[in-house]
C-alpha positions as CSV (number, residue, x, y, z in Angstrom):
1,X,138.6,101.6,149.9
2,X,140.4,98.7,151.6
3,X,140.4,95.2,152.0
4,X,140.2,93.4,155.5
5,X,140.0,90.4,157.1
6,X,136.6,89.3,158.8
7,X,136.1,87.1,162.2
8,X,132.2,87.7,161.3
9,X,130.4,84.5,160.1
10,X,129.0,85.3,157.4
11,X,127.8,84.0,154.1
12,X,129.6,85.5,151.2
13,X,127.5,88.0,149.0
14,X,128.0,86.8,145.5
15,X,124.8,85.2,144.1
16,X,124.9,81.2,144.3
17,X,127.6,81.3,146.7
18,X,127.3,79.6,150.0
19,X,130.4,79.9,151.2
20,X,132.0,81.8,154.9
21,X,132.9,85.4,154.1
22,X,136.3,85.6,154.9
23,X,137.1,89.4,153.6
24,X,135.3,92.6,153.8
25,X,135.6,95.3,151.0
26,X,134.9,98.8,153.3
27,X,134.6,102.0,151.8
28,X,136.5,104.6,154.2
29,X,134.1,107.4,155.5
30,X,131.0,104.9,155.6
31,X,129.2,102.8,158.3
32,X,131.5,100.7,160.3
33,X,130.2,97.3,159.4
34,X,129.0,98.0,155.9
35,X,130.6,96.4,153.0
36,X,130.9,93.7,150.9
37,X,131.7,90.4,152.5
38,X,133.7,87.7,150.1
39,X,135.3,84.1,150.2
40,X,138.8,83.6,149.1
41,X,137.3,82.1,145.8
42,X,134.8,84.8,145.1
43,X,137.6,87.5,146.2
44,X,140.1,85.6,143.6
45,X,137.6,85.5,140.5
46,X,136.9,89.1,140.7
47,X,140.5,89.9,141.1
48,X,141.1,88.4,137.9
49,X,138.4,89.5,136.7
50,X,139.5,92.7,137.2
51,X,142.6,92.9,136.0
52,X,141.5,91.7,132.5
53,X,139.9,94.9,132.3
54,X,142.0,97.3,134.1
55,X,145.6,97.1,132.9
56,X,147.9,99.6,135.0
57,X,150.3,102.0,133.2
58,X,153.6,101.4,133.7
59,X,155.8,104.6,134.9
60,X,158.0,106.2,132.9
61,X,161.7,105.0,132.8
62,X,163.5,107.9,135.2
63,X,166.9,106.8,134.8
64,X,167.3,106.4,130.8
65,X,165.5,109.3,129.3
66,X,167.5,109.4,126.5
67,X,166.9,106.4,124.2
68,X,168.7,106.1,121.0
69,X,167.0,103.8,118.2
70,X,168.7,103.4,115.0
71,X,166.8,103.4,111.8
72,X,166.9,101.0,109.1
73,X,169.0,103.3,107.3
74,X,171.4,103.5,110.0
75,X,170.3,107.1,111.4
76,X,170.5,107.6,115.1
77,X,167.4,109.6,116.3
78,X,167.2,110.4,120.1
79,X,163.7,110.3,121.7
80,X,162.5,111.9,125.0
């Protein structure tokens, strides 16, 4: 999928919005002018929306793999 920018005039599709489409969702490998057409403020809300649900992992640390913690007791462990 990608997002693009749209010279089409069109309304947005989200329900009760009457607003000019000004992005295109596309699915790659589909019809040319299907997709989703969105304002800025519809595109923004369900970007937010989103990412309240869908929380990326972060990558592991490459450069500090070994990370020494010290216990209470004042034992070093080393974790991987």
């Amino acid at each position: 999928m990608r997002l693009e920018e749209t010279n089409i005039k069109i309304r947005c599709e989200m329900p009760n919005c009457k607003a000019i489409a000004t992005y295109k969702i596309v699915k790659d490998g589909f019809l040319k002018n299907a997709g989703l057409f969105l304002c800025k403020e519809c595109l923004t809300e369900v970007y937010k929306t989103l990412g309240s649900h869908i929380v990326p992992k972060s990558p592991n640390n490459m450069l500090n793999r070994k990370i020494t913690t010290k216990k209470t007791k004042g034992e070093e462990i080393n974790a991987d």
